[in-house]
C-alpha positions in Angstrom: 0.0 -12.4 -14.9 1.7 -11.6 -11.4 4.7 -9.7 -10.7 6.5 -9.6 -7.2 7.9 -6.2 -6.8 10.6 -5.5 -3.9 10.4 -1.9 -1.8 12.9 -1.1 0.9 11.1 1.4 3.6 13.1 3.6 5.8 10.7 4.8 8.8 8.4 2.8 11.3 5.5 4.6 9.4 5.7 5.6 5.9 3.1 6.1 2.8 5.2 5.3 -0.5 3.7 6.0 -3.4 3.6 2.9 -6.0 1.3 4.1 -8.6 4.2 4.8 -11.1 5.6 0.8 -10.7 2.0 -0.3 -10.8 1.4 1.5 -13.8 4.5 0.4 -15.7 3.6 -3.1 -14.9 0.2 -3.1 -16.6 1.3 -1.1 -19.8 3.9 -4.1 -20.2 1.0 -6.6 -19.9 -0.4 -4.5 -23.1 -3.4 -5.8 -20.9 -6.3 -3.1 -22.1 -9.7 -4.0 -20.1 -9.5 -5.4 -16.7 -8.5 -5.4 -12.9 -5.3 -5.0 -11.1 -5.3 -6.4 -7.5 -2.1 -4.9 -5.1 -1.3 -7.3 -2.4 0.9 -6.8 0.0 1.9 -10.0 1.9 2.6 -8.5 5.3 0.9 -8.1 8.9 2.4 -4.9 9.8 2.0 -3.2 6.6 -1.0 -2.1 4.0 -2.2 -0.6 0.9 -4.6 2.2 0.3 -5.7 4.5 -2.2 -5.4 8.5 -1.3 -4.5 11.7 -2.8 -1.1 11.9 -4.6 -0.8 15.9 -5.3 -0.2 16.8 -1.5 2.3 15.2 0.6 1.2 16.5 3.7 -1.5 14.2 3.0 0.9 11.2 3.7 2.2 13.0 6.7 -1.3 13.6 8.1 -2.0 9.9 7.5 0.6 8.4 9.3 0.3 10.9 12.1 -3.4 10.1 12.8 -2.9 6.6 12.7 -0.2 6.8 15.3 -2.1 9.0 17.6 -5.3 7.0 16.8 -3.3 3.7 17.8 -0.1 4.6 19.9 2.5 1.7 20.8 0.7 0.8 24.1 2.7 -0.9 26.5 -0.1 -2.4 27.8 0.0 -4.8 24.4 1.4 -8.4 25.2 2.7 -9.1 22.0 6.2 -10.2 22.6 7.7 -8.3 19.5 6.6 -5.0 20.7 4.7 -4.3 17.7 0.7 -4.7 18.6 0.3 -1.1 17.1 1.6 -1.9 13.7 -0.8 -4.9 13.7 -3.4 -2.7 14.1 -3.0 -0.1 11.5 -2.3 -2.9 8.9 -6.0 -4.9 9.6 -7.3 -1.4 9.4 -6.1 -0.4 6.1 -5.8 -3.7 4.4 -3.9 -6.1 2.7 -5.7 -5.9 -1.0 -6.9 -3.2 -3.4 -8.9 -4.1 -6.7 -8.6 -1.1 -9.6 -10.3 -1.7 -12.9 -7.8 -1.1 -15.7 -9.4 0.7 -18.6 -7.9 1.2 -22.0 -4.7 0.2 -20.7 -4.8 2.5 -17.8 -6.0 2.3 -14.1 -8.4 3.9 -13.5 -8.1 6.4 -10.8 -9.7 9.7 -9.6 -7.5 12.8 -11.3 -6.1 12.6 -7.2 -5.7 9.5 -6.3 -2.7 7.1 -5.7 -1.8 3.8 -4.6 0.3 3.7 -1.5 2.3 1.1 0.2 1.8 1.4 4.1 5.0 0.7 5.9 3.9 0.2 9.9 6.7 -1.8 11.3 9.9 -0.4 9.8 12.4 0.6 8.3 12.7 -2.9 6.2 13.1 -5.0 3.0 9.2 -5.3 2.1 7.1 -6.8 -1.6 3.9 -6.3 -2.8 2.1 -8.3 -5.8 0.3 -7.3 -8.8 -2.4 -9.5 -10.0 -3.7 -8.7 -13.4 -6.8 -10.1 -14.8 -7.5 -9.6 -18.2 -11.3 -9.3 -19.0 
């Protein structure tokens, strides 16, 4: 079972939080035992896993990342976007999360955010599940 779900971001950097749309997906699967793999089909954007009670979590994550890897104009990329490249190969494309009695299962903090690094735009991520 796959779904193709559709997310419009509105800064260069942004966390959104996609555990709720993940989460309805898999309760209409009725799927009980299994895994749900997030992929996000995108160079300049990622998926993680992070606490979900804070926001300034999200804030603190995106700010880091930035400061960590600044839009250099040293890069030689011709779309002026090497930093974005970056930050997406370094948080990654995929996450696995084992879905137990019809939930994921997550940490009583955790979340599953989209990582916008290249924006604002028109961006999709996929849920796989895998019933087993």
């Amino acid at each position: 079972m796959l779904k193709e779900f559709h997310i419009r971001t509105s800064t260069r950097n942004e966390f959104i939080d996609i555990t709720s749309q993940v989460e309805s997906y898999i309760s209409e699967s009725n799927v009980k035992e299994g895994i749900a793999i997030i992929h996000v089909p995108h160079t300049t954007a990622g998926i993680t896993i992070n606490e979900n009670a804070d926001p300034s979590v999200r804030y603190d994550m995106t700010s880091f990342l930035s400061k960590l890897i600044p839009n250099l104009k040293e890069f030689t990329h011709m779309e002026g976007n090497s930093d974005s490249h970056i930050k997406s190969s370094l948080i990654g494309p995929s996450l696995t999360v084992i879905i137990e009695n019809g939930r994921l299962l997550l940490g009583t903090w955790q979340g599953i955010y989209f990582c916008e690094f290249d924006g604002p735009r028109m961006r999709k991520f996929y849920v796989k599940i895998i019933e087993g």
